[in-house]
N, C-alpha and C positions, 0 to 999 in steps of 0.2 A: 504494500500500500504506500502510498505519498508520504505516509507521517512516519514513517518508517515502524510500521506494525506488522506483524506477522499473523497470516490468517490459517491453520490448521485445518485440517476436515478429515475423518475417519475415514478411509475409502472401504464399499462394500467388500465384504468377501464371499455376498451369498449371490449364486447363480442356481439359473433356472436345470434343474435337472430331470429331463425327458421321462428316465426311467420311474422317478419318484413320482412324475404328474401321473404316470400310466397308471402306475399301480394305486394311487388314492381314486383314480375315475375306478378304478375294479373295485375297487375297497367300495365306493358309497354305491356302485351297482348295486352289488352285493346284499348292502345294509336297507338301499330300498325294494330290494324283493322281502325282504321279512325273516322271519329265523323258519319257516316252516320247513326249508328244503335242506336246513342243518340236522345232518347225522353224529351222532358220538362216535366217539375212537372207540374202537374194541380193543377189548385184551388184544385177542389174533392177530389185529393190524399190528398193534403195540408191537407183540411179539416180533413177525414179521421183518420190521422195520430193525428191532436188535438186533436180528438174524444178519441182515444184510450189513448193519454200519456199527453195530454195539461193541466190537473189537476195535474200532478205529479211533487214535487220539490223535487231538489235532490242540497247537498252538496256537493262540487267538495273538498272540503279542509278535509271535513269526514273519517276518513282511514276507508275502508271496516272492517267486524268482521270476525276472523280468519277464520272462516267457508266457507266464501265468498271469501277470498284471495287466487286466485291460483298462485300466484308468488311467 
C-alpha cells in the first residue's frame, strides 16, 4: 500500500474435488429413497468378508509407492 502497510490474506487451500461431489450426490440418493431397501450385515457376509481380507494388515501411516499413488 502507499503508506507503507502490508496487507496479508490466507490463501484457500480447499478445492473442488470431483470424486467427493460424486459420492455425496450417491450418498443423498441414497438417503432420499428411505431406509426401506437397507439390508443388515449377516454373520455369513461378516464371515465371508474375514475369509477373504481378515489375515491382511495394513499400515494406515505407510505412504503408498509412487506407482500406487494416484493423487
Amino acid at each position: 500500500m502507499d503508506n507503507s502497510q502490508v496487507i496479508l490474506e490466507r490463501q484457500s487451500t480447499e478445492t473442488d474435488d470431483p470424486d467427493l461431489g460424486r459420492f455425496l450426490d450417491l450418498l443423498s440418493g441414497d438417503i432420499a429413497m428411505g431406509t426401506s431397501h437397507i439390508k443388515p450385515v449377516t454373520q455369513a457376509f461378516k464371515d465371508r468378508i474375514d475369509a477373504l481380507v481378515g489375515g491382511i494388515s495394513i499400515d494406515l501411516d505407510q505412504q503408498l509407492a509412487p506407482e500406487d499413488d494416484i493423487a
